[in-house]
C-alpha positions, 0 to 999 in steps of 0.5 A: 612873072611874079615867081620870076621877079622873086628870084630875081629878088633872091639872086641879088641878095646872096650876090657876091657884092653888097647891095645898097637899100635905102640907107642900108647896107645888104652884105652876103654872109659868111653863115652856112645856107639854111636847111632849106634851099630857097632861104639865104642868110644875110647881114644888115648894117645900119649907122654905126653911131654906137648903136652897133650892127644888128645881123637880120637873117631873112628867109626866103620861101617860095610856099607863101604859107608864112606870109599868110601867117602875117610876115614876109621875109624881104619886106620885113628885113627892109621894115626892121633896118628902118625901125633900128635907125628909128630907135637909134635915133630916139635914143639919141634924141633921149640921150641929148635932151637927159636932165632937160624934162623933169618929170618927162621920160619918167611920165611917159613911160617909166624911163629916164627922168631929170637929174641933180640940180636941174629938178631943184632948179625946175622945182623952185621956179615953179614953187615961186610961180604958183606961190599963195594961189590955187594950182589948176591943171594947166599949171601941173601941165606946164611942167612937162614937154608933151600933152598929159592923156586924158585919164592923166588929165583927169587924176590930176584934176580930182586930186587939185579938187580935194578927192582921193584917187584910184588910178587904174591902168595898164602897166606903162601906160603913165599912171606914176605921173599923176602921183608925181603931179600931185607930190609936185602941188604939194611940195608948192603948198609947202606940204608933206607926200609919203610914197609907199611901194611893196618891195625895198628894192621899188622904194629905192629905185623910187627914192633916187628917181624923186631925187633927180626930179625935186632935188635930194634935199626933198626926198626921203627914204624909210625902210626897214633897212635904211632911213635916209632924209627923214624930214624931208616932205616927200618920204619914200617907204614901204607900205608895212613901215607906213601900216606900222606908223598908222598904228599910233595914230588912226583915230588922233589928228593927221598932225602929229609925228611921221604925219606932220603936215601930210597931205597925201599918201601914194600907195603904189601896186595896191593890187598888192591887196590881193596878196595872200601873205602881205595884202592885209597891210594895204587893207589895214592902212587904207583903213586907219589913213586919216580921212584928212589925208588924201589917198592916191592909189596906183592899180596894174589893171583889175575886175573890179575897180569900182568895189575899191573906189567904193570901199574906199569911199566908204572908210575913208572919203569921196574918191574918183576913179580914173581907169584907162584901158588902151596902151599908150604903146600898143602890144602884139601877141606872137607865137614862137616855134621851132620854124618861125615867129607868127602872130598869136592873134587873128587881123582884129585881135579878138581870137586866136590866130586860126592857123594855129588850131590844131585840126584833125582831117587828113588835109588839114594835118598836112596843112598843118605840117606845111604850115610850120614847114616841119617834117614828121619823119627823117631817116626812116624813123616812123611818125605816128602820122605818117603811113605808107600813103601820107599823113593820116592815110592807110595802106595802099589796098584799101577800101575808099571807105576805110579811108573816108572813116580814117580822115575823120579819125581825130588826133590822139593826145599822144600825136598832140603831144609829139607834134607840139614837141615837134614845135618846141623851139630852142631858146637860140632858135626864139632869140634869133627869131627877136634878133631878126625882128628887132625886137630886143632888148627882151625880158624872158620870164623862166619860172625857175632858177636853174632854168634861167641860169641855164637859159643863159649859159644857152646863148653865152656865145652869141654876140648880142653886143656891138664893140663899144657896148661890151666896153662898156659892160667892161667898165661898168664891170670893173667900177661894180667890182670896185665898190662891191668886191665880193657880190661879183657874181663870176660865173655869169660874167661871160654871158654878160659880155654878149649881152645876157644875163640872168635875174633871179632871188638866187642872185645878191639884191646888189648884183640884180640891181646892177643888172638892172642899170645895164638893161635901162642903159640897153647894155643887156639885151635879154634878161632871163628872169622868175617873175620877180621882175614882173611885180617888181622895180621898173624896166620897161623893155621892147620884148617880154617873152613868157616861156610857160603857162605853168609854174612851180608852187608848194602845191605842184605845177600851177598855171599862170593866173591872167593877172600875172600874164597881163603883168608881165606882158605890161613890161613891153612898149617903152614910151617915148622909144617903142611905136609898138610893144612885143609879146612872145609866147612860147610852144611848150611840150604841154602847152600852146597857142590854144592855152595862152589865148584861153589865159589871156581872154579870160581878162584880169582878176579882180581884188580879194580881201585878205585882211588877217588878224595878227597878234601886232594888229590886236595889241597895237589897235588896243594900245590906241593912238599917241597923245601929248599930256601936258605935265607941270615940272615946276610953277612956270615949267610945263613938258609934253609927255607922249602916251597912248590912249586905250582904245575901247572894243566898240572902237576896234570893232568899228575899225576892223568891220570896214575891211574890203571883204565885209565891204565886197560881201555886204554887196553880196549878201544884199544881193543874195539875201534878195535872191533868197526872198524872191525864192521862198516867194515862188516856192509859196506861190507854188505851194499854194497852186498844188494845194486841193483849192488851187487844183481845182482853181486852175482847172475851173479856169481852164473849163467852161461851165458846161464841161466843168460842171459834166466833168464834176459830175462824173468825177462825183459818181466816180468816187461813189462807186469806188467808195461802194467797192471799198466797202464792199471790198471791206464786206467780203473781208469780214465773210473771209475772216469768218470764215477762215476763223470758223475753222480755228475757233478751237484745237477740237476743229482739224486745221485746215488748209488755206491758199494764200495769194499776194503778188511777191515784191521781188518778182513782181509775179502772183503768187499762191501759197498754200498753208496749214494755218494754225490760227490768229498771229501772238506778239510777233516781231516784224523786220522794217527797212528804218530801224532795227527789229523790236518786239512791239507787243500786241503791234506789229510794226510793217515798214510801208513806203505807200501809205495810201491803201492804209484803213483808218484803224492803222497809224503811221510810226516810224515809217511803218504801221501798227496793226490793230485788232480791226485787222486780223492776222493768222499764221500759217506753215507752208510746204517749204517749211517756213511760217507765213503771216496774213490777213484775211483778204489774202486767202484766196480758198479754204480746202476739206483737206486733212492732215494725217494726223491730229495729234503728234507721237506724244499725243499732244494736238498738233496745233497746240504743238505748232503754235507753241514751235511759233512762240519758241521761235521768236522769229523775225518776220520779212514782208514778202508781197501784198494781196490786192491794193491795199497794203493792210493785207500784206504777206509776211514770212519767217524760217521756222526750225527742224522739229516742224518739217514732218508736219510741213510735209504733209502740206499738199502742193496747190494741185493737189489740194481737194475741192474748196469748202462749200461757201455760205450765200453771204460770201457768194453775193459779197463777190457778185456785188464787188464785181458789179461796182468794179465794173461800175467803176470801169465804165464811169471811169471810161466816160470820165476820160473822153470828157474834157475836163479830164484831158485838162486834169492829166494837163495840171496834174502833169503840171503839178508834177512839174512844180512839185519839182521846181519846189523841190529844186527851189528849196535845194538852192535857197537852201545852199544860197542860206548856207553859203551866205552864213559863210559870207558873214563877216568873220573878221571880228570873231577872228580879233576876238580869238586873238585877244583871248590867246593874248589874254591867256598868255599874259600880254593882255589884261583879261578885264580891261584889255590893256597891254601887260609889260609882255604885250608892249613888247610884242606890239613893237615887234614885227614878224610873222607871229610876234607873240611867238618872237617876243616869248622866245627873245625874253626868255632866261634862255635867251639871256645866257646867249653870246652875241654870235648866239643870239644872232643864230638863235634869231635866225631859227626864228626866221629861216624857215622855208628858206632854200638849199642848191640841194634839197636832199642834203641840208649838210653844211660845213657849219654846224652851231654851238652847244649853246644855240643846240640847247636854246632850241630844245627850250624852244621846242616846248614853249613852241608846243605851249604856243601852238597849244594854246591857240588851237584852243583858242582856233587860232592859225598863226606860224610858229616858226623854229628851224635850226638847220641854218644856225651854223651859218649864221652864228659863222657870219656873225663870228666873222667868217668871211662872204666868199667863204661862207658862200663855197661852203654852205649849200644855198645861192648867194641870194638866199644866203643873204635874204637869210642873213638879212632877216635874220638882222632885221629882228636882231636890230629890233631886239636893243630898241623893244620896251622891257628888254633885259639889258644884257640882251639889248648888249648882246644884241646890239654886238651881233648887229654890229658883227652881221652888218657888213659888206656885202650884207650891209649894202641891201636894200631887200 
């Protein structure tokens, strides 16, 4: 019943006649019939009333594996007619009521605010109002048409109450408001509000926004390109302009100069403090903010708000923190394939969507491949899935268990690869896919240039636009290229006329900021774009599409960091129109669902210091703040001269020690430090429990009397009898020696010959080791595994790792031990011709054997003519085993030389050797009594286990092991935890002080008084990257001999490095620069190699930038060669050729306004600023 009324359902639909559904016309379409015969296109129209057509293609399918994914195609067409004549209708209710809500739209969602004389009107009355009372909340409410949210509430409350702000939010979700509230209060106190935001292109959009709100006269703009309205109360900037202005005044009265009469500052995106190149600027002007002054700062969603707010409250004052975690315009997550749209996350938004985790067994590969509706193989073309029996299966013919074992094969990265590859969707295919949903305007973030211009050539010829929006375009298009005739960019002209357009730094500020204008006025349906969007100007969007997890960075491909996806995700969900926000994430060959949920799971990064010691910081820190000195011109005549008071080192140091890192790692090292002190605690806790004392401690405990007092017992009688075998071990080695020394009393006595015995440490194995022994060893030198072989003199040094068995007359040195005359030592040849060295206790017997001759062909005595062989030798002696337990009688070996092999020969085999001399009664009854104790010690020892007291001892002792352990351990971490906390200490001041000395050795500080030379006032003006760097090089003679067009190229060598070219491998260009510029360079290159010199002695990091390979093309621009041809004949996009020329125009209109500057320079420069700044480069606003 249910299949037959789905088809009913389906016959309709592509019936020849026009259904009419709820308002809604349903027409058969044109298009082709999908590839798959249960899926008919069709077309819906709603309402005309300029909002356009909108084309839905709506796939049947009878498999209901897509409805389980979270969509069904009939329904959802229905549900998105309804949802475009929704937005059709809110944004005609936005259209009808513009400039009637002040703050409204902006408020709500960063959409349209009031214009002209409307927010004066609504300004003044409210001004009057309130006049000469307190404001309260209800008073700033009034000020808009819809109910603040609570945290909105909140802000402003605290900020009415006296409190700096940290406004932490979700991106859209209405913090701006709370910053507008307050410039709102204060313009009715009749008080000043500077707005700082990280990019020029923020502050002006910023800028024109306020001037529709509170009227132009109550707005200002300053930033390094313009200033606009400088007095006015409320002042928009840049955060380094407002850095910059704080310099002269942290630590003077908040009223004087720039900050008459302020009483609040916004700093905008203060999660720009985590920036590597630029967050040490917030840092900086949060700290030297005058603590009259209060602090509102706006935050995209961070870890750790409340380490801000308490740093802040630290150096600066009370500060209330206000977080809000839900989205005023909730987001849903989708996954983009090939075949379809589905839901990134499961029903509760917690996980991912389990339908699209890759499984392995055999059914679910096939599930898998239903479930995208994909076929693996077409044309006979093989898969690396498929085989004769399907997905995963084997060849026909085999056994059931080989199929079982190959359904628990798991796909290979190679099948992983080539089934997400399968998925990769065309962009064409994903925008259909929002197309059908109703999910544009969209905001597509492509990490590239050349894959955003590509992304938009891609869809140039599909119509996104109804006929009366691409009039529009067309008009709008016309008027941009009236006012900006040479910033059009012609190639993206087309696409713009469907809908599309691209967004990148490759692109004139003037060109993307004009496509900016078309997407809020919904005039550009998709916009491909790097993340320039994502951090930058505010365009809120219904869609944000991210097309990769991975970027490229200067150190390869580089994965998305959860900030800047959440950042991006924020886009979605525009107040006031959106009931719901959309993120799309895209299948990419290398990445999918799995990958995005890990990123976005992890939750926000939290802030990181990056504050930086630069040359400007140190120089205008010691310059101190401006002061007004009162001078007497005549009796009745008195002027104020302004000058700065010198700053001590205590008071900078105070300054630069209250930095968000010395803040966050003071925390961390509290917490460490008290970490570390409860380890050494333990360590001496278990130190002291291993000790002899705390053994035996532990053990009485474990025991009663009885049992403690039997197992003490035997453990005494124990030691007893292993004390009378030592000493009779002791015994039995003197009788040995005796013996042994009987026989080389003198050269008279034949020498006899010896088994040695000792267990070889290669092998392990008992070896016996017969010898001729010549007598006691001379000076020798051993060979020890810890230092190199010395001859010691009557000591001989044997390496020892066991110590234990050591008598009382050896002592430790160096790893090994010293023999002395308690211990002899004798020498024998052995069979293999080779000398062996041992101690009495290795002689296992002596034999009557003889040698064949006592003496050698010259009639010398054979042992004298050995020992002397031996003392020729010198040799180096290895140790090859060890006799018995102790290691005193250990067996040590050396190679002796030709001249001996005759008498070694002569030197039986063990076998071989005749009965053993007679021994004496004293040895015979020395070995009987050392029997007899060690089988005394065998049965006590035997007893001594079965007792409990011993089962409880191998317990502790096993435990002892365990906490010899632990300590060990214990000690490696404190160890590390010590390490690192001496990397946490603050290092900011040793920094400062490195910088000062490079100041101080290149003559822009005085070395006693650390004032600022004439050389250091000029750099403390400068702004840049290394501004000593810049100061040297714009004051040198060299400089001085330059042309206007000159000095620009020169200041552009200064600037452009890192700047970049459509073609990497070939720099080439039309332009090439003059003589003149050529020859300033090579001047340059030494002092450059001065520079960096002197602050690698000093450990100092700071660029040195020089780079020629763009002075061509500035010295052309600067000569007068027009945009258009500048553009066709250097290799770069036109927004790099303009953020350079820009650059390059900032530190040339530095140069006329720097204190000490030779006039000739200031003319010159004052002419190539004259000659740079012109259309279009003097229409940006970067």
């Amino acid at each position: 019943m249910a299949m037959s009324m789905i088809t009913r359902q389906a016959a309709l639909l592509v019936s020849p006649f026009d259904v009419q559904t709820r308002g809604v016309t349903f027409r058969r379409s044109s298009t082709t019939v999908a590839r798959r015969q249960h899926s008919a296109p069709i077309s819906v129209g709603g309402p005309a009333h300029g909002v356009g057509a909108v084309r839905l293609h709506v796939k049947i399918i009878f498999k209901l594996l897509l409805v389980d994914a979270g969509w069904s195609g009939i329904q959802t067409s229905i549900d998105s007619s309804e949802s475009v004549i929704k937005d059709w209708k809110l944004k005609s209710y936005a259209s009808e009521n513009q400039g009637v809500l002040v703050f409204g739209d902006s408020a709500r969602g960063d959409g349209d605010v009031g214009k002209g004389e409307t927010g004066r009107d609504r300004m003044q009355e409210f001004r009057e109002r309130v006049r000469d009372r307190e404001l309260s909340l209800e008073d700033v409410a009034s000020l808009y048409d819809f109910p603040l949210d609570n945290f909105q509430e909140r802000g402003v409350t605290s900020f009415l109450e006296g409190s700096s702000l940290v406004v932490c939010a979700p991106t859209s979700s209405g913090k701006t408001l709370i910053a507008e509230a307050a410039a709102a209060a204060i313009l009715a106190r009749g008080k000043r509000l500077l707005y700082t935001t990280p990019l020029k292109a923020l502050s002006n959009q910023k800028f024109r926004e306020f001037q529709g709100t509170f009227g132009e006269n109550n707005v200002g703009l300053l930033t390094g390109d313009a200033v606009v309205n400088r007095k006015a109360p409320i002042m928009v900037m840049t955060t380094e302009i407002l850095r910059n202005m704080l310099y002269e005044s942290v630590g003077s009265s908040a009223g004087k100069g720039w900050l008459t009469d302020v009483d609040a500052i916004v700093l905008d995106e203060v999660h720009y403090l985590s920036d590597i190149s630029r967050g040490t600027v917030w840092e900086e002007t949060i700290i030297y903010c005058p603590k009259d002054v209060q602090l509102i700062c706006l935050s995209a969603t961070v870890a750790n708000p409340d380490e801000l707010a308490g740093w802040i409250t630290k150096v600066h004052g009370p500060t209330q923190l206000i977080t809000a975690s839900k989205r005023p315009v909730p987001l849903q997550w989708h996954f983009s394939t090939r075949q379809a749209l589905l839901p990134l996350l499961n029903e509760e938004s917690t996980a991912m969507n389990p339908k699209l985790k890759f499984k392995h067994d055999k059914e679910s590969k096939r599930m898998f491949m239903d479930y995208f509706g994909e076929e693996l193989y077409k044309n006979d073309q093989p898969s690396p899935l498929r085989t004769k029996t399907g997905f995963g299966g084997k060849d026909r013919g085999e056994s059931r268990t080989q199929k079982g074992k190959d359904i628990e094969k798991k796909l290979s990265e190679e099948q992983l690869m080539f089934l997400r590859r399968k998925q990769v969707p065309k962009i064409m295919d994903t925008l259909m896919q929002l197309k059908e949903r109703d999910m544009l305007p969209a905001m597509w973030f492509i990490f590239s240039r050349k894959g955003c211009d590509a992304a938009v050539s891609y869809v140039q010829e599909c119509n996104l636009l109804s006929d009366d929006e691409v009039k529009q375009v067309q008009e709008a298009l016309r008027e941009y290229q009236h006012q900006h005739p040479d910033a059009i960019r012609h190639r993206s002209v087309k696409a713009l006329l469907q809908g599309a357009a691209a967004h990148h730094a490759g692109c004139l500020p003037t060109w993307k900021a004009f496509i900016e204008e078309l997407f809020q006025k919904g005039l550009v349906k998709v916009v491909f774009t790097t993340e320039t969007l994502a951090a930058g100007v505010n365009m809120p969007t219904r869609t944000s599409v991210i097309s990769s997890m991975s970027k490229r960075s200067n150190d390869g491909l580089a994965l998305l960091s959860s900030n800047a996806m959440l950042q991006m995700a924020g886009r979605a969900g525009r107040r006031g129109i959106d009931d719901q926000g959309h993120v799309v994430v895209v299948q990419t060959p290398f990445e999918g669902a799995e990958d995005f949920c890990e990123v976005l799971f992890a939750g926000p990064e939290p802030l990181v210091s990056q504050f930086t010691t630069t040359y400007g910081m140190v120089l205008n820190l010691l310059a101190g703040p401006r002061v007004a000195i009162l001078e007497e011109k005549s009796h009745n005549d008195e002027r104020v001269r302004m000058t700065r008071r010198p700053r001590s080192l205590e008071e900078v140091n105070a300054l630069v020690d209250q930095s968000f890192g010395n803040f966050v790692g003071s925390d961390v090292l509290v917490s460490a430090q008290q970490h570390l002190t409860s380890l050494r605690q333990e360590i001496e806790r278990l130190q002291a429990e291993i000790t002899s004392e705390g053994f035996f401690s532990c053990l009485a405990k474990e025991l009663n009397k009885k049992q403690l007092q039997e197992y003490t017992a035997l453990s005494k009688r124990v030691a007893e009898a292993k004390g009378l075998v030592q000493k009779s071990q002791q015994q039995l080695q003197h009788i040995r020696e005796k013996m042994v020394e009987r026989f080389i009393g003198s050269d008279d006595n034949p020498l006899p010959f010896l088994c040695v015995e000792f267990k070889d440490q290669m092998t392990g194995e008992e070896r016996v080791v017969p010898v001729v022994c010549i007598g006691s060893s001379p000076s020798l030198t051993v060979e020890t595994d810890t230092q190199e072989p010395e001859l010691l003199g009557d000591e001989i040094l044997v390496d020892d790792e066991d110590n234990e068995g050591l008598m009382s007359t050896a002592s430790n040195i160096e790893g090994g031990y010293a023999i002395g005359s308690a211990i002899s030592h004798y020498v024998g040849l052995g069979s293999d011709n080779y000398w062996y060295m041992f101690t009495g206790g290795s002689v296992k017997s002596v034999h009557n054997n003889l040698l064949i001759s006592s003496t050698n062909s010259a009639g010398e005595c054979v042992g004298t003519f050995l020992r002397e062989r031996l003392r020729i030798g010198l040799l180096v002696w290895a140790k090859v085993g060890e006799s018995g337990t102790s290691s005193c009688h250990a067996v040590w070996n050396g190679e002796s030389g030709a001249d001996t092999f005759a008498w070694a020969c002569q030197v039986p085999s063990a076998h071989e050797l005749a009965k053993e001399w007679q021994g004496s009664s004293d040895l015979v009854n020395a070995e009987k009594t050392l029997a007899n104790h060690k089988e005394d010690v065998v049965k006590l020892t035997k007893k001594l286990k079965q007792t409990q007291g011993y089962r409880k001892y191998k317990l502790l002792l096993d435990l002892q092991q365990k906490r010899r352990k632990k300590i060990t351990n214990l000690k490696s971490t404190a160890s590390d935890i010590a390490n690192r906390m001496k990397d946490l200490r603050p290092s900011e001041w040793q920094d400062f002080l490195h910088v000062m000395s490079v100041l101080q050795e290149a003559g822009a500080l005085s070395a006693d008084s650390n004032s600022l030379l004439p050389l250091g006032e000029t750099a403390a003006v400068v702004r840049g990257t290394n501004e000593l760097w810049l100061t040297l090089a714009v004051t040198r003679d060299a400089t001085y001999s330059l042309e206007p067009a000159q000095l620009a190229a020169a200041c552009g060598a200064l600037v452009s490095e890192g700047m970049k070219t459509r073609n990497k491998s070939n720099t080439s260009m039309k332009y090439s620069e003059s003589r003149g510029v050529r020859d300033w360079v090579i001047k340059m290159e030494d002092l450059r190699e001065w520079v960096l010199r002197l602050q690698a002695s000093h450990g100092v990091e700071i660029p040195v930038l020089l780079d020629k390979s763009f002075a061509g093309i500035l010295e052309a621009w600067a000569s007068g060669v027009s945009w258009q041809e500048l553009i066709e004949h250097c290799d770069m996009d036109e927004g790099d050729a303009a953020r350079l020329l820009r650059k390059t125009l900032d530190l040339v209109s530095q140069i006329p306004y720097l204190p000490h500057i030779d006039p000739k320079i200031e003319t010159n420069a004052r002419a190539a600023q004259a000659a740079m700044d012109r259309s279009p480069i003097s229409e940006l606003f970067m």
